[in-house]
C-alpha positions in Angstrom: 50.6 9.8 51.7 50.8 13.3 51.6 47.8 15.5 49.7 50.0 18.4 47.3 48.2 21.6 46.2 47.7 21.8 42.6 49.8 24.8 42.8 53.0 22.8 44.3 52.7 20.1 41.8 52.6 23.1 38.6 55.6 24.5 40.3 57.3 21.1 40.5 56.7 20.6 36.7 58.1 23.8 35.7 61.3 23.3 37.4 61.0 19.6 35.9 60.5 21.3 32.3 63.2 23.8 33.1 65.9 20.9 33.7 64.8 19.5 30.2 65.1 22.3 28.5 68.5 23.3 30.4 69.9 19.9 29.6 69.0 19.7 26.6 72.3 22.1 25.4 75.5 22.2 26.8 76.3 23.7 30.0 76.0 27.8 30.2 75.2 29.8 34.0 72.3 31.7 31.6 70.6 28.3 30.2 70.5 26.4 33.8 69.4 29.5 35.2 65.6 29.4 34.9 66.1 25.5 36.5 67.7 26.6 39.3 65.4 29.5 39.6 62.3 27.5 39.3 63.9 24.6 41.3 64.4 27.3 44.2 60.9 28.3 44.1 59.3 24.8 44.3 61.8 24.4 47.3 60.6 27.3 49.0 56.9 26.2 47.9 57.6 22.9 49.3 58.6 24.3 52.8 55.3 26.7 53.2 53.0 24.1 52.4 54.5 21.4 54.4 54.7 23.7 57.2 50.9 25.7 56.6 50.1 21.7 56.6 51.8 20.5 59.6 53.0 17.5 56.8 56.2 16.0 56.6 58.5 18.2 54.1 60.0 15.0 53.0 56.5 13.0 52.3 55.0 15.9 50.7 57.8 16.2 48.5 57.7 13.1 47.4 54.4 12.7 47.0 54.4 15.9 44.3 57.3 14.0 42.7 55.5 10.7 42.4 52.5 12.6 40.5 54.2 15.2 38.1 57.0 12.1 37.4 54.7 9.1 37.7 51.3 9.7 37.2 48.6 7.5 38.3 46.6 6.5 34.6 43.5 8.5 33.8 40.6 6.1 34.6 38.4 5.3 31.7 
């Protein structure tokens, strides 16, 4: 599995915050704008890291997915 930065998996919760907030109304271009801007930038972020790391774009992806949307429980 594929190690993100702590940078790419911030950047993957703002755009993940920025849908919520843009879904949360109905549809205007000025309210999904910061989504799409932020979803853009953790694209982009996605691409430099996976190709600084020599890592799969698709694995890396995923794997910032599975820990901003799924994350492992804190251990006690």
């Amino acid at each position: 599995m594929a190690n993100p930065s702590d940078e790419l998996i911030q950047l993957c919760r703002v755009a993940v915050e920025a849908e919520t907030a843009a879904t949360s109304e109905p549809y205007t271009k000025e309210g999904w704008a910061p989504w799409l801007a932020a979803a853009e930038t953790f694209q982009r972020a996605v691409t430099a890291e996976a190709e600084a790391t020599e890592t799969d774009r698709g694995k890396l992806e995923q794997a910032v997915k599975k820990a901003v949307l799924w994350p492992e429980p804190a251990e006690r």
